[in-house]
N, C-alpha and C positions, 0 to 999 in steps of 0.2 A: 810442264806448265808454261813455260816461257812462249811455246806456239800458241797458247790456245786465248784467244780474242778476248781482248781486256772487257770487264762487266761494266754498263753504264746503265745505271739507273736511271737514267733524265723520263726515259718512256714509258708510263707507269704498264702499258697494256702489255700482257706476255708475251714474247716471242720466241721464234726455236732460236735465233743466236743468242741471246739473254740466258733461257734454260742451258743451253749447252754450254756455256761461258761457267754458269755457277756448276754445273755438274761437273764439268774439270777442275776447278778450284774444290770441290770435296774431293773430288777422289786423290790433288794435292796435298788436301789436309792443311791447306793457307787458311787461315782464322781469320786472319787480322782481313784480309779479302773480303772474305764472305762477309764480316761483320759491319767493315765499308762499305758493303755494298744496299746487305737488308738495313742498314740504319736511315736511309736516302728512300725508303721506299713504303708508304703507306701502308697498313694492314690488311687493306681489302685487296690492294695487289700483290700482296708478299702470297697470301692465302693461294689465289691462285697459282701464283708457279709453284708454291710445295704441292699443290693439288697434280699439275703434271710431272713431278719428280713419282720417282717409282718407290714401294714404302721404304726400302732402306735406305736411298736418299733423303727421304723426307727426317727420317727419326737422326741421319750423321748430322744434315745442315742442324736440326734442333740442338746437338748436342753441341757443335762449333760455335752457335749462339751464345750457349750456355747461357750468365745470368742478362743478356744482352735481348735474348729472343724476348719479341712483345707479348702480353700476352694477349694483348685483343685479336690477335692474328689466331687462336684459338676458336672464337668466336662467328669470325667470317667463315672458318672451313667447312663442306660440305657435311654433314652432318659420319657421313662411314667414316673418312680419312680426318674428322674431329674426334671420334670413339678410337680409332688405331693407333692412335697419339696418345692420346687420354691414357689408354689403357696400357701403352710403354713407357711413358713417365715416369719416373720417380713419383709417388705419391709429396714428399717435399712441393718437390718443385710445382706439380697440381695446386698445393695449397697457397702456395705462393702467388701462382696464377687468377686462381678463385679469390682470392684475399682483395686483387687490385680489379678485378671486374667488377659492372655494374651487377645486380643480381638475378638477372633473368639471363646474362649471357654463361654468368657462373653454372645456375642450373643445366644450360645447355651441354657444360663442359662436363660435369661428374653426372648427368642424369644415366647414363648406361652404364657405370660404374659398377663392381661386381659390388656385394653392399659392402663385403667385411672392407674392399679398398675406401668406398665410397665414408664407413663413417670415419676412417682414418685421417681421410683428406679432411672431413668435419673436425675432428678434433684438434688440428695444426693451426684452426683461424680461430678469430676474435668469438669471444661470446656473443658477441650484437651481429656481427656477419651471419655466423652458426646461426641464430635464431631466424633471421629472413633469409638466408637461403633454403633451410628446412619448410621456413612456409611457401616457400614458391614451389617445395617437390612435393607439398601436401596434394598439390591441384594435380588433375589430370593432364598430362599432355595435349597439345594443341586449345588450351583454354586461356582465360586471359589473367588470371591467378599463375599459368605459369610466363605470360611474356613481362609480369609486371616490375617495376621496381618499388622497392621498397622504400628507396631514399626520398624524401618529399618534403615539402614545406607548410604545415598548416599551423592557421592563426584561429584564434577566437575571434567572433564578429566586434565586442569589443572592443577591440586594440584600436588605436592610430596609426593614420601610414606612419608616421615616427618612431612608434614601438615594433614595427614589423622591419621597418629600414634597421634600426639596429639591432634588431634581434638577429637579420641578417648577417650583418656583420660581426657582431662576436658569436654565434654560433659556429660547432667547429664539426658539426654531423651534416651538416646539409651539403645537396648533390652537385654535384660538379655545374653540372647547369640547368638549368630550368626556367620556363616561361610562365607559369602559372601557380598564386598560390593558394592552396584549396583553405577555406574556408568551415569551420568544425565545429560542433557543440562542445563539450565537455565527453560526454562519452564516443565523439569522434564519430557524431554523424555529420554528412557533409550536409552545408547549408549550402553553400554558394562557389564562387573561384574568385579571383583576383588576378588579372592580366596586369603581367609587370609591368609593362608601359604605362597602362594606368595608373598603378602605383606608384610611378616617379613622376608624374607629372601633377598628381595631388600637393595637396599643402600639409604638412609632416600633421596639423592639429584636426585633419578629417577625420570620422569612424570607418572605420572597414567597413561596415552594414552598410552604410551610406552609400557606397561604390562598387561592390562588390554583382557579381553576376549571379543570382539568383536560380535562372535558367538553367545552371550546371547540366551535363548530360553524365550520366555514372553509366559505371561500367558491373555486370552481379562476375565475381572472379570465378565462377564454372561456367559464364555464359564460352560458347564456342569461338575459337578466333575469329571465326568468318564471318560470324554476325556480328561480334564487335569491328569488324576490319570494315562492312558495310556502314555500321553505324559511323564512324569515321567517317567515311564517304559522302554519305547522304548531308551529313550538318557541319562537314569543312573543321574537324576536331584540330587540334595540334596535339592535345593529353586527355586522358581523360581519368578521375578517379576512379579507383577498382574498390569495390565493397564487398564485403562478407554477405553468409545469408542472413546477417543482424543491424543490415545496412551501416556497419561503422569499414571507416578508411582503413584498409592492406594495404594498399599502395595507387603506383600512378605508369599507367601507358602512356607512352609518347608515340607519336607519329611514326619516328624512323621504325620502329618495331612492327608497325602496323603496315609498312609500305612491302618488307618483306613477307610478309603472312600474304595481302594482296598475290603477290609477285610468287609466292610460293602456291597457292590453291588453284589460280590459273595454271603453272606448269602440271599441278595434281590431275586436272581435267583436261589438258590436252594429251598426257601421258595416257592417262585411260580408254580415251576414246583412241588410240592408235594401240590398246591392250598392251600396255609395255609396265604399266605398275607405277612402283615409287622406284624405278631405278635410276643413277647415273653414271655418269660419265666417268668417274670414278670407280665401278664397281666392277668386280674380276668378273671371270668368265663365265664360272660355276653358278653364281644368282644372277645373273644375265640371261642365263640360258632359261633357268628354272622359271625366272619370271613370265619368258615369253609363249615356252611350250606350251602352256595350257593353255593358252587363246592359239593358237596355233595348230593346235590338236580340234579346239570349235570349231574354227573355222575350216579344216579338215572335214570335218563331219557335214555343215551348213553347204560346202563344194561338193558333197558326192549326193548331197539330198540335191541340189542344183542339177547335178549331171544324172541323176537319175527320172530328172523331168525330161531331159533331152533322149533319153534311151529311150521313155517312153513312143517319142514319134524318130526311130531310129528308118522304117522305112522310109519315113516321106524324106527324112534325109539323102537316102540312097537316090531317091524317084528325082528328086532338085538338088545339085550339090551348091546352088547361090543360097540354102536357107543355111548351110552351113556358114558360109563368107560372111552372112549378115545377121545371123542371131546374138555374136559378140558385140554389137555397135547396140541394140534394142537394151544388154542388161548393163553394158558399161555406163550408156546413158541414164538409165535407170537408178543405175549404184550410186554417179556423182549425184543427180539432183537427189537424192535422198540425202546423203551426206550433207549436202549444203541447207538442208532442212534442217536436219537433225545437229549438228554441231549449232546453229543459230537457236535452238531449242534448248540442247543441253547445257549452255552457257547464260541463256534467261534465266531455268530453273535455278542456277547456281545463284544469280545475282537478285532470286525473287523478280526479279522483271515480266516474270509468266506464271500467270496460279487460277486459282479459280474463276478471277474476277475477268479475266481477258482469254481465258483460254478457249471458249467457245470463235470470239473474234479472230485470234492466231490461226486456228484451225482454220477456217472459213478462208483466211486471207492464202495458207500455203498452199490447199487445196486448189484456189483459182487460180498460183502463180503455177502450181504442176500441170492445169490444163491451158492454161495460155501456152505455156513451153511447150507443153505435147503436140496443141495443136502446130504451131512455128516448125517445129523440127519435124513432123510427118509430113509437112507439105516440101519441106526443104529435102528429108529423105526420101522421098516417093518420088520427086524431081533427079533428083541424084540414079536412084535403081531404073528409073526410065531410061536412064542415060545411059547405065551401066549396062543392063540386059538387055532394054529393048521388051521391055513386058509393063504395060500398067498393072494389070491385077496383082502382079508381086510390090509395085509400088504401095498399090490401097493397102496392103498383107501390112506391109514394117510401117506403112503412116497410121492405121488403127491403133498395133501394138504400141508404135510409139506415146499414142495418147494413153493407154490402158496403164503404162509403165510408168511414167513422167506424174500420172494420174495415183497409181497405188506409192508411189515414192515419195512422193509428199504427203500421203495420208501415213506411211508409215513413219516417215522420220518426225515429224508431230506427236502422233499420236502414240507410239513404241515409248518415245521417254515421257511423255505426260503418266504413262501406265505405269512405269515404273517407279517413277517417285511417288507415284498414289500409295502405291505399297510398300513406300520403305527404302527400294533399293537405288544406290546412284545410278541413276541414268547412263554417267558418262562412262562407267564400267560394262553394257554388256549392250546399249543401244547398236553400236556399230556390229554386230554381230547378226542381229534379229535384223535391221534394215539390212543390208546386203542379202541377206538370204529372201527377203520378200521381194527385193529387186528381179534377185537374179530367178527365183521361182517363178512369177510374175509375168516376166520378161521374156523368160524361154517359151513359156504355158501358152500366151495370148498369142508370141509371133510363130509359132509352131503349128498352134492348133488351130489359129488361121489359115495358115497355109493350107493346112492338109484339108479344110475347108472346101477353100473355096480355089486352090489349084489342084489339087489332084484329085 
């Protein structure tokens, strides 16, 4: 231990001398180290170096923590290496953890819980905890009944800022912090909100009714993250009340909840469109593997239906070996402007940005930016193969194709994810699959069969 590079927290972002400093200090077994050291260091960046520790590092540093280890630092971990954790805890020390969480970080932590663990860890906490953490595992996953908190602040329209100012103050359940106080009938439907700035700058003998925002935007708790994560968006939320299907208040989303959902459904649809799933960075080798072979196997199948267009005009390849040199540049071409269609497609559908009302216009618009490009690059490639062979007719051959390709590539990367969501299916899961394969069909088809056309 004496060799190995003192640990300084000063730098929150992780580094390999940082990881290899603490990984020496476990395997020294120095407590008081480790515990100098995660004490200096924020939870969203402690999360990531136990995330590059290997699992049985990750579960010694927790146990050299012991009653020291945060618990919010549960919360930030990736969701596999938050469940490996979870599920090597002590159930104690779970309830422990869950007891000082807000209650949608709680959920996050016992949600994969095996049950008979998961009602144990229930039983260890408070009966007011137990009761809203159990309503936030009622909701389906990814909704907004399960991101919400339960702790909140509501008044009847009645009251004075004076009666809400103290109520503040000697009440002993309200949430650590909050900006807004929602506004209630008696049976706890919401009327309105109350922006706390507004509230302290009132005069203690005003009505809440009087000041109060009226406008509320509510949140139904089985609506989907992402349309709530939109709705955020669209009208500049910071919280929003979450309601039953009886329109009375379950609780209250906050922003930071919502910025991760955001941040989480974009990585959902770029992961998909590159056919890799919900994997990370985190995840062993064995679901790594399993996630990608089956797109990997499609796209298998989509390559030899491609190379089986080329066999088709296997003579005329014999007869000109330049149509070999230049059929890859026709569908490579082909492949990216499809892609750049189709990712700007699949990521409208996701934000509603593209639907029935414009989609006639979207279409019309890619369609002309595929033959503007077709045209540009067949005059540019026709120039080029003049230069290279010494033949025009093989120029006009790849400048045609080129339009025909740049031409179907935009009509499919549009039109391939519009179809799909018509029916149901995400887009960003099987578009890149169906374009490339129209590219590359496409692509061979027109500059091949040209050829054999009109050169040999």
């Amino acid at each position: 231990m004496d060799d190995a590079p003192p640990i300084d927290p000063g730098d929150a972002a992780p580094s390999l001398a940082r990881v290899t400093s603490l990984r020496a200090a476990l395997t020294s077994g120095n407590a008081a180290e480790i515990k100098n050291f995660c004490r200096e260091i924020k939870a969203p960046d402690l999360a990531d170096m136990i995330e590059l520790l290997a699992p049985d590092e990750r579960m010694a540093l927790i146990q050299q923590l012991g009653a020291d280890f945060d618990p919010e630092v549960l919360s930030e971990l990736d969701p596999s290496v938050r469940d490996q954790i979870s599920e090597a805890l002590p159930n104690a020390v779970l309830a422990k953890a869950v007891s000082e969480l807000d209650t949608d970080d709680a959920a996050y932590v016992i949600e994969n819980l095996e049950e008979s663990d998961k009602q144990d860890v229930l039983s260890q906490i408070s009966t007011s905890d137990r009761a809203a953490l159990e309503r936030n595992l009622e909701y389906p996953e990814e909704t907004a009944g399960r991101l919400m908190q339960t702790d909140f602040v509501a008044v009847p329209p009645f009251w004075t800022v004076g009666q809400v100012i103290d109520h503040m103050r000697e009440a002993v359940d309200l949430p650590d912090t909050f900006s807004d106080i929602i506004v209630v009938d008696p049976s706890y439907r919401v009327l309105g909100s109350l922006d706390l700035s507004r509230l302290l700058r009132s005069k203690r003998h005003i009505g809440v009714e009087s000041i109060m925002d009226r406008e509320r935007h509510v949140v139904l708790a089985t609506a989907d993250q992402e349309q709530m994560a939109r709705q955020f968006e669209r009208y500049d939320l910071k919280s929003a009340p979450v309601v039953d299907e009886n329109k009375r208040l379950v609780g209250v989303v906050t922003v930071d909840d919502v910025v991760e959902v955001i941040e989480e459904e974009t990585e959902e649809d770029l992961r998909l469109l590159a056919g890799v799933g919900d994997e990370s960075m985190t995840d062993s080798v064995l679901p790594t593997f399993k996630g990608r072979f089956l797109w990997l196997l499609v796209n298998l199948g989509t390559a030899v239906l491609a190379s089986s267009v080329i066999a088709l005009f296997d003579a005329s390849i014999k007869e000109m070996v330049a149509l070999a040199v230049l059929m890859p540049i026709v569908a490579s071409m082909g492949g990216n402007a499809g892609t750049q269609t189709m990712t700007v497609a699949v990521r409208a559908l996701a934000t509603h940005d593209l639907g029935p009302v414009n989609a006639s216009r979207v279409i019309v618009r890619e369609i002309s930016v595929g033959l503007i490009n077709g045209i540009l690059f067949a005059i540019i490639m026709a120039l080029v193969v003049v230069f290279w062979f010494g033949t025009g007719k093989l120029g006009l051959v790849i400048g045609a194709a080129m339009i025909c390709n740049l031409f179907a590539a935009a009509l499919a990367g549009i039109l391939i994810p519009l179809v799909l969501h018509h029916f149901g299916y995400d887009p960003a899961v099987a578009s890149g699959v169906f374009v490339t394969t129209v590219t590359d069909v496409v692509g061979f088809f027109a500059f091949l069969g040209l050829a054999t056309l009109v050169l040999l």
